[in-house]
N, C-alpha and C positions, 0 to 999 in steps of 0.2 A: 504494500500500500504506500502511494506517494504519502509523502509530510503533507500537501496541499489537501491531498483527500484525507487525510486525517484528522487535520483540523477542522474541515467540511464537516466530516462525520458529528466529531466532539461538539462543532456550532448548533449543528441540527438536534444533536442527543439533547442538549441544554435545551431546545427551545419545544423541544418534544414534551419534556418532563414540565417546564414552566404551562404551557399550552392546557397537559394533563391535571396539570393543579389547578389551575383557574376555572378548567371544564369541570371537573372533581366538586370544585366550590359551587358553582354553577347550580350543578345537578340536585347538590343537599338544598338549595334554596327553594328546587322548584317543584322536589320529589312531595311535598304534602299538599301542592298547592288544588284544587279543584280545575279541572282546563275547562269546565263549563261555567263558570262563573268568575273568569279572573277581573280583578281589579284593575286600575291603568296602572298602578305596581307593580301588579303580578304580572302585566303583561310585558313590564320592562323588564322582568323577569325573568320571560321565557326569550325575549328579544336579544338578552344575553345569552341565552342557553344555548339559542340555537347558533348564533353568531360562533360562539364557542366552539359546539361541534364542530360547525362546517370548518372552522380554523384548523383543530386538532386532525380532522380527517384528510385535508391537503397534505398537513406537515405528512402526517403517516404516507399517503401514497404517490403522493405530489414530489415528497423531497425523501425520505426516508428509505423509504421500497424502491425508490428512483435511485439512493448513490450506492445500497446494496446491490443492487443487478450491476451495477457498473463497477460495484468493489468483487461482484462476482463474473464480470467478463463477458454479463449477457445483454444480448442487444435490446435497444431500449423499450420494441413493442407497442403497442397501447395500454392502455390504464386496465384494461382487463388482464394480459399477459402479465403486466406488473402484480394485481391481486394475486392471480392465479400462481405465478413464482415464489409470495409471502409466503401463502399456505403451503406449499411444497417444500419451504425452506424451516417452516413452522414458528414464523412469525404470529401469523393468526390461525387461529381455529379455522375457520370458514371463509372460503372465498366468494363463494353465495352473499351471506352476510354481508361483506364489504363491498359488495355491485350494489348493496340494498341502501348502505350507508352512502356509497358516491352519489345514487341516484339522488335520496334523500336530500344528500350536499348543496344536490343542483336544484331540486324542491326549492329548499329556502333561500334562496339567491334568487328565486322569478315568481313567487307565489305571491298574493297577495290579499286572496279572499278569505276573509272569513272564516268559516268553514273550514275550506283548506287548511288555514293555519291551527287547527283546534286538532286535527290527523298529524299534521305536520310534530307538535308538541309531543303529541302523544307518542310517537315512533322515535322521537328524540329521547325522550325517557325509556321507552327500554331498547333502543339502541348505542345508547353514552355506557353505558357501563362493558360493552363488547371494543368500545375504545379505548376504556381505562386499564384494560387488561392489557392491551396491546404494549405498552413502552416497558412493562415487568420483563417481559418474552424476548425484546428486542434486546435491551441491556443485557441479559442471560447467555444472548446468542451473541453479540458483539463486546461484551466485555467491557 
């Protein structure tokens, strides 16, 4: 591994873990809250939440799963071949799961009805915690 890619690495680990903390905080805030009844509190709330996710889940496949494939010599793909390599490499559990979380991703980045955003929440919450597992996994296997 170059010195340049190692640093990469160590920049990304740090921002992976700070990302997971913040989403981690996030989640305790928003895991009692009612999503049929939120306040304009609660909804900044969940406005956080989801902002979070979608942040934490670039870093993971965007930037993370991105300089493993390239610390492993494989070519770059698309964002499915990058999942698909995670869970082979046994990063994540599920690479189903994580097509569900990208898509998700791109959910709250264009959504904006109503409705929508009450599923939207809802899939946030139990899909953040298939996140927060991920940087344990990743440290373990990267050292």
């Amino acid at each position: 591994m170059t010195e340049e890619k190692r640093k990469l690495l160590e920049k990304q680990l740090q921002q992976m873990h700070k990302a997971a903390e913040g989403l981690r905080w996030s989640l305790q805030r928003c895991q009692p809250l009612d999503i049929s009844q939120l306040s304009a509190e609660d909804e900044e709330k969940f406005e956080t939440l989801t902002a979070r996710f979608a942040r934490m889940s670039d870093i993971l496949i965007q930037k993370i799963f991105r300089l493993v494939d390239e610390l492993d010599l494989e070519s770059p793909g698309t964002v499915r071949d990058r999942i698909n390599r995670a869970e082979k490499k046994g990063l994540i559990d599920s690479a189903r799961d994580f097509v569900v979380i990208r898509e998700l991703r791109n959910a709250i980045a264009h959504e904006y009805e109503e409705e929508a955003l009450a599923n939207i929440h809802q899939e946030v919450l139990r899909l953040t915690p298939l996140l927060l597992a991920v940087p344990e996994k990743i440290s373990l296997r990267l050292g």
